[in-house]
C-alpha positions as CSV (number, residue, x, y, z in Angstrom):
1,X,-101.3,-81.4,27.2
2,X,-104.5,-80.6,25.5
3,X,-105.2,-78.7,22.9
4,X,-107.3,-75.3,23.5
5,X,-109.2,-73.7,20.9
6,X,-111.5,-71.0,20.4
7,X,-115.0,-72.6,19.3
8,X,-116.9,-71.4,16.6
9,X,-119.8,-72.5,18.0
10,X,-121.9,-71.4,14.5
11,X,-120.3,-74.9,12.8
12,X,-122.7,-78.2,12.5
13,X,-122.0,-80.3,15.8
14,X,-120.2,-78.0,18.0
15,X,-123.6,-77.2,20.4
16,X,-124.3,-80.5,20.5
17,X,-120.7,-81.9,21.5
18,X,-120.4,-79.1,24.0
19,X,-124.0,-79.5,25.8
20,X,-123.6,-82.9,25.8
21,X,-120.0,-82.5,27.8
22,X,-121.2,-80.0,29.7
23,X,-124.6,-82.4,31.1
24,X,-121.9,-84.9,31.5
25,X,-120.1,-82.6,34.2
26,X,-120.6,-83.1,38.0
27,X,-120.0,-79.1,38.8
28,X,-121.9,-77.8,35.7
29,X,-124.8,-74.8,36.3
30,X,-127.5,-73.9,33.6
31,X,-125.8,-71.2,32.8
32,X,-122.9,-73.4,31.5
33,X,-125.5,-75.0,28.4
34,X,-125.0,-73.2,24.9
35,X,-128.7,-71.9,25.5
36,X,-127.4,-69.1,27.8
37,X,-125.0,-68.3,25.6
38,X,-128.1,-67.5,23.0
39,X,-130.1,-65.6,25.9
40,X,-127.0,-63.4,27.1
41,X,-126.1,-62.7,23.1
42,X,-129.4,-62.0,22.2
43,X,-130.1,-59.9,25.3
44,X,-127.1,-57.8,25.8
45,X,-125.3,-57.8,22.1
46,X,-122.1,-58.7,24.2
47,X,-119.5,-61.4,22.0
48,X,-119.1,-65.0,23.6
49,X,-116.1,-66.5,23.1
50,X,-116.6,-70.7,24.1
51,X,-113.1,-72.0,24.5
52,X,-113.1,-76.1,24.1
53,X,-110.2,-78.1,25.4
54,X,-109.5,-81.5,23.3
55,X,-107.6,-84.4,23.6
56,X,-107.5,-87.4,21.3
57,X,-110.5,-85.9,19.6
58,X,-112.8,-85.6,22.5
59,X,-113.5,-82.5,24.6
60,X,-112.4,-82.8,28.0
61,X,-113.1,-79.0,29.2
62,X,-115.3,-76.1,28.5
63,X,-114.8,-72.6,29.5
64,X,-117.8,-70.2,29.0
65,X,-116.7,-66.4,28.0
66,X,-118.3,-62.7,27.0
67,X,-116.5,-59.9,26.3
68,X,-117.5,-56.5,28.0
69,X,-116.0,-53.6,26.5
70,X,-117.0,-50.5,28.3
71,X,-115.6,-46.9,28.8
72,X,-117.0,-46.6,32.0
73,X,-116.7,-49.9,33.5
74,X,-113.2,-51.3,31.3
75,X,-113.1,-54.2,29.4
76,X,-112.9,-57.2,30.8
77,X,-113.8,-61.1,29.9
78,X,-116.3,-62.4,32.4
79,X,-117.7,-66.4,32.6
80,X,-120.7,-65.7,32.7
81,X,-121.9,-62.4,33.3
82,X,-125.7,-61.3,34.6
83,X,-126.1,-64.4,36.0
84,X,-124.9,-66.3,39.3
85,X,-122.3,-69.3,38.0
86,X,-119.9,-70.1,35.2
87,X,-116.3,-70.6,35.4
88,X,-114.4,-73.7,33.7
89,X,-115.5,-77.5,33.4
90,X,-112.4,-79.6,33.1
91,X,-111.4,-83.5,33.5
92,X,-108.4,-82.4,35.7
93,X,-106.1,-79.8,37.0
94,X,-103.7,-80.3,33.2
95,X,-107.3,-79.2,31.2
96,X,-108.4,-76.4,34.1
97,X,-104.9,-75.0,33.4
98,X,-104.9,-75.0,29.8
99,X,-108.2,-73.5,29.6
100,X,-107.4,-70.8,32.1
101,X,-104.2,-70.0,29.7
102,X,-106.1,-69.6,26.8
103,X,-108.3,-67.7,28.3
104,X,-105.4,-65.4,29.2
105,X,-103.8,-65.3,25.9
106,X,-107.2,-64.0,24.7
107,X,-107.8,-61.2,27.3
108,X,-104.2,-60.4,26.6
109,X,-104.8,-60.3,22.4
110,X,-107.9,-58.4,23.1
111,X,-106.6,-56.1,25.1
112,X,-108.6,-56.5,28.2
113,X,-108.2,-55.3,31.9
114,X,-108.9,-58.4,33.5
115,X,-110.8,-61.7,33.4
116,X,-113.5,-62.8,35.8
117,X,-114.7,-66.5,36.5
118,X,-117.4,-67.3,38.7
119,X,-116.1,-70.7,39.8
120,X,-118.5,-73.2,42.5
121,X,-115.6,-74.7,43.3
122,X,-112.0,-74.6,43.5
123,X,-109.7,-75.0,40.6
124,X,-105.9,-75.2,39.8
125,X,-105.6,-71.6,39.4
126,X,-106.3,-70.9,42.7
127,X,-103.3,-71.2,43.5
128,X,-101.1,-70.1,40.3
129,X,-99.2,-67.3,40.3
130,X,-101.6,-66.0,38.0
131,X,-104.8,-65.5,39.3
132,X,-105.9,-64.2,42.5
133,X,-109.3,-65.5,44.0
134,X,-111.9,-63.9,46.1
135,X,-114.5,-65.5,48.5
136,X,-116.8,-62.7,49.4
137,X,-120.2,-64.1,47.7
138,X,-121.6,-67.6,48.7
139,X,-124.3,-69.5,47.4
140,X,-127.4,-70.6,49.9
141,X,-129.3,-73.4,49.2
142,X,-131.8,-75.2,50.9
143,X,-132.1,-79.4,51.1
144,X,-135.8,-79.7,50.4
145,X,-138.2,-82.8,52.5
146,X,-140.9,-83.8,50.9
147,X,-143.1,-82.7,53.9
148,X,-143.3,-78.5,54.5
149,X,-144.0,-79.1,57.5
150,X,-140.8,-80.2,58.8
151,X,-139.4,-76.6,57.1
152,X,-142.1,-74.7,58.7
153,X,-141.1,-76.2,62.1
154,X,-137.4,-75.1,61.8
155,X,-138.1,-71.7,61.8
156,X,-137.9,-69.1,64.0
157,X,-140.7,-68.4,65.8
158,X,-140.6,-64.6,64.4
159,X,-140.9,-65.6,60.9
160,X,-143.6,-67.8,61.1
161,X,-145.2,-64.9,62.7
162,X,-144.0,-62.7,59.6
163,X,-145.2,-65.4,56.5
164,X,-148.7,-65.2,58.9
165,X,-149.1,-61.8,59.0
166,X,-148.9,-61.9,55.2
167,X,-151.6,-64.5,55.4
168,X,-153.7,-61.8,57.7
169,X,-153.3,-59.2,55.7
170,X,-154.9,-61.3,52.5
171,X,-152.0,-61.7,50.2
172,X,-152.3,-64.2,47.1
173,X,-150.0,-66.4,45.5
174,X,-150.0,-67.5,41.5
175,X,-147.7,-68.9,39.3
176,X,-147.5,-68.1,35.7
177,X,-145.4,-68.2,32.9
178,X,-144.3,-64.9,30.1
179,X,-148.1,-63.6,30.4
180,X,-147.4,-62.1,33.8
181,X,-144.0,-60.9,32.8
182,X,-145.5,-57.4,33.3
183,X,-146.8,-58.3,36.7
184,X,-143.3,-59.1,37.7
185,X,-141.1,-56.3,35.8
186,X,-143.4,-53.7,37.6
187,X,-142.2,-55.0,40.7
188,X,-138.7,-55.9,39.8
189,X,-138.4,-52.1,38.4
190,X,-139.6,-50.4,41.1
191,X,-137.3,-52.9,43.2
192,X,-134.3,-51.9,41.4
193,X,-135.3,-48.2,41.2
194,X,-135.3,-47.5,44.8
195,X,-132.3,-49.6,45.4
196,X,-130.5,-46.9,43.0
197,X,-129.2,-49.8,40.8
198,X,-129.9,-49.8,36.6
199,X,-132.9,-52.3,35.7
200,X,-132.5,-55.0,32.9
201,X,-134.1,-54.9,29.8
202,X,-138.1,-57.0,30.1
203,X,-136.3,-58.7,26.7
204,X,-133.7,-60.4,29.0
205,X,-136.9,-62.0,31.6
206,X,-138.7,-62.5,28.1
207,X,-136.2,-64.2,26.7
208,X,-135.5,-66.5,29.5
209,X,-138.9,-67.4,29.9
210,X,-139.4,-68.2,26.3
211,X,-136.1,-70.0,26.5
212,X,-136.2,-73.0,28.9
213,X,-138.7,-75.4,29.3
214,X,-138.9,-75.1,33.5
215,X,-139.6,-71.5,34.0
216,X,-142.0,-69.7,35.5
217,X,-143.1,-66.2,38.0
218,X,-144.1,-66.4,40.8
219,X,-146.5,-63.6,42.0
220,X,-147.7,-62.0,45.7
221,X,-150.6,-59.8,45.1
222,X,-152.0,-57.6,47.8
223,X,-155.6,-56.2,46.8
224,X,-155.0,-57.5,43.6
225,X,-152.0,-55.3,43.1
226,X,-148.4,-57.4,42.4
227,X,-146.2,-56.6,45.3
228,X,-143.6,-59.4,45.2
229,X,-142.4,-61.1,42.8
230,X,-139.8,-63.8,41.5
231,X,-138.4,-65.6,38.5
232,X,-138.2,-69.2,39.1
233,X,-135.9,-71.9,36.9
234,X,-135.7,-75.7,37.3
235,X,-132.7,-78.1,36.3
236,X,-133.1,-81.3,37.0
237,X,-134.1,-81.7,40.4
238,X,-132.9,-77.8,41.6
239,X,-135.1,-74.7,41.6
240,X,-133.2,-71.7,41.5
241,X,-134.5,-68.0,42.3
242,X,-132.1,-65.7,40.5
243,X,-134.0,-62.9,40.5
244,X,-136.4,-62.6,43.4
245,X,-138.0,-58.6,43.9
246,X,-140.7,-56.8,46.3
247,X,-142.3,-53.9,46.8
248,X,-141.0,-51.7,49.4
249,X,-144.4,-50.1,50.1
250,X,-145.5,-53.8,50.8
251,X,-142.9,-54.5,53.4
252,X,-144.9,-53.6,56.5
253,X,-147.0,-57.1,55.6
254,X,-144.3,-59.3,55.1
255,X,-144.9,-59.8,51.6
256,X,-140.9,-61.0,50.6
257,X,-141.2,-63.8,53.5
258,X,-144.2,-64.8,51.9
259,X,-143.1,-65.2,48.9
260,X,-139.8,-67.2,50.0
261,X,-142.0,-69.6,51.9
262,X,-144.3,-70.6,48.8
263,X,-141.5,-71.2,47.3
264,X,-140.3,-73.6,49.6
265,X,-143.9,-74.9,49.4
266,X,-143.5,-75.1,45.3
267,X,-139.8,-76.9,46.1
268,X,-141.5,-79.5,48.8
269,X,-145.0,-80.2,46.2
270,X,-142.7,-80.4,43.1
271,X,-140.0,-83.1,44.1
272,X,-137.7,-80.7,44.4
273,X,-134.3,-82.0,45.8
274,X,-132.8,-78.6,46.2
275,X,-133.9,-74.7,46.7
276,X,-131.2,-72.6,45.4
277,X,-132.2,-69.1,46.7
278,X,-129.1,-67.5,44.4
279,X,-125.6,-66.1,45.1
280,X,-125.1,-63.2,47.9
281,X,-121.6,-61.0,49.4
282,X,-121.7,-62.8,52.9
283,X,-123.0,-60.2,55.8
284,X,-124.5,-57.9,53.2
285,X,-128.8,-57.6,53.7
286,X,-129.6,-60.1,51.4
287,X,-127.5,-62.6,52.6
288,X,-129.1,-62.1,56.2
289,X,-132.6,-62.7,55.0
290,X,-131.8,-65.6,53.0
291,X,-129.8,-67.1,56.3
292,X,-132.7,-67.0,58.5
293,X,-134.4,-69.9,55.7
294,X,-132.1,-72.5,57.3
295,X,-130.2,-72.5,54.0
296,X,-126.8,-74.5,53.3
297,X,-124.1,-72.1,52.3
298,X,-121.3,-72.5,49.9
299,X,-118.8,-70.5,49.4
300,X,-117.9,-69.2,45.6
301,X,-114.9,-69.0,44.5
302,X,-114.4,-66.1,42.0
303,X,-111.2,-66.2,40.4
304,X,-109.4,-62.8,38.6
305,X,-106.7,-62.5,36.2
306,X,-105.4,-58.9,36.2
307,X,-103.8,-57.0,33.5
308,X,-100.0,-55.1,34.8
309,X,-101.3,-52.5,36.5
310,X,-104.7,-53.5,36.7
311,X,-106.4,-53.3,40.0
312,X,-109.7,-55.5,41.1
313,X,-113.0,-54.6,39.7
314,X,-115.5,-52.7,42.0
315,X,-118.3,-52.4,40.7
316,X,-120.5,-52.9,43.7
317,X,-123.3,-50.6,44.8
318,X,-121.4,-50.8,48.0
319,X,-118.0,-48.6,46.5
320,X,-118.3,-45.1,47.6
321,X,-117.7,-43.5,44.5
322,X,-120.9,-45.0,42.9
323,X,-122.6,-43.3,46.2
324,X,-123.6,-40.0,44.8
325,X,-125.2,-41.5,41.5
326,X,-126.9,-44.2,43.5
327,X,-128.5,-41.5,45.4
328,X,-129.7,-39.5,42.5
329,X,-131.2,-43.2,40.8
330,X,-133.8,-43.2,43.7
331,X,-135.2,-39.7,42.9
332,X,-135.9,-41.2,39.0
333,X,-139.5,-41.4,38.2
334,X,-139.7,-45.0,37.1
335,X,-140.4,-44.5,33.1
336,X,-137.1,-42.6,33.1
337,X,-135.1,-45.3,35.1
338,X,-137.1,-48.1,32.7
339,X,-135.6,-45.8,29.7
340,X,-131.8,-45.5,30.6
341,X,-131.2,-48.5,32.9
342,X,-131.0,-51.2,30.8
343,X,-128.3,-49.1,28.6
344,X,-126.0,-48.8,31.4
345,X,-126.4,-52.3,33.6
346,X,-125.9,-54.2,30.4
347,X,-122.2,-53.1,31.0
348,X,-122.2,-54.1,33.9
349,X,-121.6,-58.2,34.8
């Protein structure tokens, strides 16, 4: 069995040795590089914990942790929050298990409610008698060609005639980097604001952007006036949209579709292998729209450990006792939801 310990990930070597195990690992995400670990801290002010299993003197698994401590939403350790992947890297089922009970003697030490892991794939606790697994979000990802045409083509009929309306109506498309962060938080907090849901902090976008080398926003403007929006990330050969927004007032002209298809433009230019159009609960709105891009979709597994007595975290727009305050979020002018949203979702994975 391997030994598990908790990383300090502050000594000389440690980010190096875990990057370089984690670039080594078939199922790893961004998210899983010691980078994000920096972005979320620095972001959010939550505490990672990096657990590192070992054997022989080499690492053979890495398991990703922040602690939420919260007394409206619990306490709770989640890999990774804010963003769409994390969960456990491991050599085999032995690792994935000692990691996973390390992790448990930590939520247990710390006092915590439950755990969360937001796996790709499936792992060996699965099935233990620990953990209990849930497969309501999937993943939807699109298989680039090198020619757009042959995406265009596989569309429906209905939106091609959307992405041309948008064309019609005399929409522009730019990409930029952190100088149009503004462009894009306007329409990302206005997004969020009528969807009654608590905006991140710009310093999150800012610091992502700032962060990795492969970033970027990509803008719709309408009569000069931003109207969709996205925030665009490259690893290796996959594109990822994790945060993708528009302008309700904008919908009549198809501005979203739009901005979907030059991305699959961008994808198909750039030598692209792979569009990853980001996580979604399967049958919810979002995971409709995405569908109709001809995406491949795979299923997440997200794994829970629960605390005696502790029931499964909802903390979905969708639970009814959220209803009322989701309701009042709309009727926020947007300066105050910009003010006290970023308090409150930062608590919230």
């Amino acid at each position: 069995m391997a030994s598990v310990e908790i990383v300090d990930t502050a000594r000389a070597g440690l980010d190096h040795e875990w990057d370089a195990y984690v670039n080594a690992s078939p199922n790893r995400s961004c998210y899983h590089f010691t980078l994000w670990r920096d972005i979320l801290q620095r972001s959010f002010g939550h505490r990672p914990y990096y657990l590192m299993a070992r054997s022989g003197g080499a690492t053979c698994g890495v398991l990703p942790l922040f602690e939420m401590k919260s007394r409206l939403f619990g306490h709770s350790f989640v890999s990774l929050p804010f963003v769409n992947y994390g969960g456990i890297l491991a050599d085999g089922l032995e690792i994935e298990e000692a990691l996973a009970k390390a992790a448990i003697g930590l939520a247990q030490g710390r006092g915590a409610g439950h755990i969360e892991l937001r796996q790709t794939f499936a792992t060996s606790q699965s099935v233990g008698a620990s953990w209990q697994v849930r497969q309501h979000k999937a993943a939807l990802i699109v298989s680039i060609e090198a020619d757009p045409q042959i995406h265009w083509s596989g569309l429906s009929s209905r939106l091609r005639g959307k992405v041309r309306k948008a064309q019609r109506a005399g929409v522009e498309f730019s990409r930029a980097g952190h100088e149009a962060l503004d462009d894009f938080y306007r329409v990302f907090s206005k997004n969020m604001r009528d969807l009654g849901t608590p905006v991140h902090s710009p310093v999150f976008f800012r610091s992502i952007l700032e962060s990795t080398a492969d970033s970027q926003i990509l803008l719709v403007r309408l009569g000069g006036k931003p109207v969709a929006a996205a925030l665009a990330m490259r690893t290796g050969d996959v594109i990822e949209l994790p945060w993708v927004c528009s302008d309700y007032d904008a919908a009549f002209n198809h501005v979203n579709e739009y901005l979907y298809w030059k991305a699959i433009e961008l994808a198909c230019e750039s030598g692209a292998s792979d569009l990853d159009l980001g996580r979604s609960t399967i049958g919810a709105g979002t995971y409709t729209f995405k569908i109709q891009w001809k995406p491949q979709v795979k299923p997440l597994f997200w794994c829970y450990w629960l605390a005696a007595g502790k029931a499964f975290p909802e903390l979905a727009p969708s639970n009814p006792k959220y209803a009322f305050a989701i309701t009042c979020w709309k009727k926020l002018p947007i300066s105050i939801a910009n003010g006290l949203g970023p308090h409150i979702v930062r608590n919230i994975p």
